[in-house]
TORSE-60316 format. One record per residue (C-alpha): residue in one letter; x, y, z. Coordinates in steps of 0.25 Angstrom, whole numbers, plus 5000, padded with zeros to 4 digits. Layout:
<atoms>
aXYZ;...
</atoms>
This chain:
<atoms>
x510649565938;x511549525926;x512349635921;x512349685906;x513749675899;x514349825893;x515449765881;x516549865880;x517649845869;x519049895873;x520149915861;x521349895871;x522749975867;x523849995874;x523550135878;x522150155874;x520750075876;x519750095868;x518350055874;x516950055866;x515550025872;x514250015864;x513750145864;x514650225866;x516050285860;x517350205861;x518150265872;x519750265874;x520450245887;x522050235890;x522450105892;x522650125907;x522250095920;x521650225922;x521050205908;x520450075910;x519650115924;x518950235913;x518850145904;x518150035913;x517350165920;x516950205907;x516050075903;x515650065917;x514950195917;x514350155902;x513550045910;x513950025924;x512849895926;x513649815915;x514749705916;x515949795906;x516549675898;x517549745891;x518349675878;x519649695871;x520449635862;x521749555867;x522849645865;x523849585873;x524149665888;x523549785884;x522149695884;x522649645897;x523049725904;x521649815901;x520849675903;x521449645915;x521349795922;x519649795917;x519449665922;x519649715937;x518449815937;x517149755942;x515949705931;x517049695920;x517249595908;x518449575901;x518549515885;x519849505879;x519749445864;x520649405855;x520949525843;x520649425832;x519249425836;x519049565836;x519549585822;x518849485819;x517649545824;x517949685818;x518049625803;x516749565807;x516249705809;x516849775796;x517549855804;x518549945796;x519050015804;x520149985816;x520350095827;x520250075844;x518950125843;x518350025833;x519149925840;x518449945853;x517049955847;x517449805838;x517749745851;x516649785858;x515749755847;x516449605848;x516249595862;x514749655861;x514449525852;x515749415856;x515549435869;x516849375873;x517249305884;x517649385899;x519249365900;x519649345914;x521349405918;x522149265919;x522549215934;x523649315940;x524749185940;x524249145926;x524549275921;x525949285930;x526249135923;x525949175909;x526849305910;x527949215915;x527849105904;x527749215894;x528949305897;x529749165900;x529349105885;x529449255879;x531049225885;x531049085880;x530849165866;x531849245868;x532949145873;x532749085859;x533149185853;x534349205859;x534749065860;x534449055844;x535349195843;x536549125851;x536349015842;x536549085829;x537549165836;x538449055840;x538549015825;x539049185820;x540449195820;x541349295828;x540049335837;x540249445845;x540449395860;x539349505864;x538249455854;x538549315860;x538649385876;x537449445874;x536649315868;x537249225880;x536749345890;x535449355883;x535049195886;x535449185899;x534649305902;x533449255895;x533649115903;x533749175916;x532449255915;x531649135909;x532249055921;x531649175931;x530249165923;x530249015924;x530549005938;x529549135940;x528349045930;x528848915942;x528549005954;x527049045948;x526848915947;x527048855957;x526548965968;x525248985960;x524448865963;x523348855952;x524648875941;x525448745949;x524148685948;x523948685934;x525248655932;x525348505939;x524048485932;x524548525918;x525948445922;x525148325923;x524848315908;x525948235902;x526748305892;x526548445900;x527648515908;x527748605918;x528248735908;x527048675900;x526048695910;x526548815915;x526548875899;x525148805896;x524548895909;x525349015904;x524649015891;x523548945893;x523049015904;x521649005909;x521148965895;x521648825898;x520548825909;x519648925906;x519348895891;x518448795884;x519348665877;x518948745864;x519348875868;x520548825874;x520948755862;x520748885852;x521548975863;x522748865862;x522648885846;x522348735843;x521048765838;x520748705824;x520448815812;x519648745802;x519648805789;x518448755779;x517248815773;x516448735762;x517048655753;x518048775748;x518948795761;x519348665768;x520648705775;x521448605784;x521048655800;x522248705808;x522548755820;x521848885825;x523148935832;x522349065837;x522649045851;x523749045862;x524949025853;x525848995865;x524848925872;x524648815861;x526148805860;x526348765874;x525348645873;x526248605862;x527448515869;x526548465879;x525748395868;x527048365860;x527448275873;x525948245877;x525948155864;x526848095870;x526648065885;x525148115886;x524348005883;x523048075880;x524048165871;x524748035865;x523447965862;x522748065857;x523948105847;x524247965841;x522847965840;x522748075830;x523848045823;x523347885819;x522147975814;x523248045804;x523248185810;x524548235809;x525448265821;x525448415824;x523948405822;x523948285832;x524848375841;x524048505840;x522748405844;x523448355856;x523948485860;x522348525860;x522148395867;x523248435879;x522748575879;x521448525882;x521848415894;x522648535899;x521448615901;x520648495907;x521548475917;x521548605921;x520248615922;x520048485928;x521248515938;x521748375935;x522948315932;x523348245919;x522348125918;x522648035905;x521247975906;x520348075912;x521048175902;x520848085888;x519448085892;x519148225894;
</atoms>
């Protein structure tokens, strides 16, 4: 027998939830794990024969972390959407009014007539591999900054030997922990065997490192394999944005860019040097450009291209294959 589906709409706050099911009043429970097993008990007992697919907007680790502790009780669902389209969907309704309540019954009104797509928790390594590459890049960030301020200081006259101290001190303690993180980032790699894996198969692409790789998984995630080609392509941000409608609005298209910010930026230099050394990548580059496309157009086309030979190969579970790959 197939069971029925209860939608229930969470408006999810860093110490309060507010949960709203058709037909009945909004709820609010503490944002704990005390409060998230009443919560769950609550809609259960509404209708104990139905699969609870919870949704909620993406709210960084509050969503999460709430996401991640439903998702262990039995006949559960998960949905986690972007913010944007719930705005969205509240201006649809006319809704003038913004409060946890209203929030709660909008997104269960969106799930209700979206029904979005179940979300799954990513891999235990994946998720130990992007926190490692993101604290490590977050200290990257950092060291800029200080490596910029030592510059500028070297240029002030009769600097005080503590500000200059305390500069030198700074870098080598931000050095020394980005060394630990890498070397902590090589260890998970190489003991995980699904994450070495992928690797030696990203590796194989010419114009893709080993940091590449290990960034591309980091970002990417399970979306590289997971996703369709066209999904995966918008959550990189390399989707086009066409802008036209009649003969009054004819606007020149453009990227999207409403995606993975950091994940579209990492596919950059491998496609810089896959012009290069990829032939699939250099063919299909001069190729554009005889056309009179101009070269970041050219570029952003082949990242698309790279991105989409990545996820092939991954799927596939096949190394770099210059001919089998220009034909896929």
């Amino acid at each position: 027998m197939c069971k029925g589906i209860l939608y229930v709409g969470v408006d999810v706050g860093q110490e309060e939830l507010w949960v709203a099911i058709e037909g009945h009043k909004p709820h609010a429970f503490s944002h704990t794990v005390n409060g998230v097993k009443r919560l769950w008990n609550w809609v259960h007992n509404i209708n104990s024969e139905a699969i609870l697919h919870f949704c909620m907007e993406a709210t960084g680790v509050y969503s999460l972390q709430l996401a991640t502790r439903l998702f262990a009780y039995p006949d559960t669902q998960i949905s986690i959407v972007n913010p944007a389209q719930i705005s969205s969907f509240a201006k649809a309704q006319l809704r003038r009014s913004k409060t946890d309540r209203v929030d709660a019954l909008v997104i269960l009104a969106f799930a209700q007539s979206q029904h979005p797509k179940s979300w799954r928790p990513e891999p235990e390594s994946l998720q130990k591999l992007t926190n490692l590459v993101n604290q490590a890049e977050a200290l990257r960030a950092t060291l800029r900054q200080w490596d910029n301020r030592a510059y500028t200081q070297a240029y002030i006259p009769n600097l005080p030997k503590p500000v200059s101290k305390t500069t030198n001190a700074l870098q080598r303690a931000i050095r020394r922990e980005i060394n630990k993180l890498e070397r902590a980032i090589k260890e998970l790699c190489e003991d995980d065997p699904v994450l070495r894996s992928q690797i030696q198969l990203l590796c194989t692409i010419p114009g893709v490192a080993e940091r590449s790789a290990v960034r591309l998984l980091a970002y990417g995630k399970t979306a590289l394999t997971d996703y369709s080609a066209r999904a995966l392509v918008a959550h990189a941000g390399l989707a086009p944005k066409h802008r036209q409608s009649g003969a009054s609005i004819l606007g020149k298209s453009h990227l999207a860019k409403e995606g993975n910010k950091r994940f579209r930026c990492i596919l950059y230099m491998p496609t810089l040097v896959g012009i290069i050394h990829n032939p699939i990548l250099k063919k299909f580059y001069q190729r554009l450009l005889a056309k009179g496309k101009p070269k970041m157009v050219a570029l952003v086309a082949c990242m698309k291209k790279l991105l989409l030979m990545i996820r092939a190969i991954l799927i596939k579970q096949s190394p770099f294959n210059p001919i089998i790959q220009e034909n896929a």
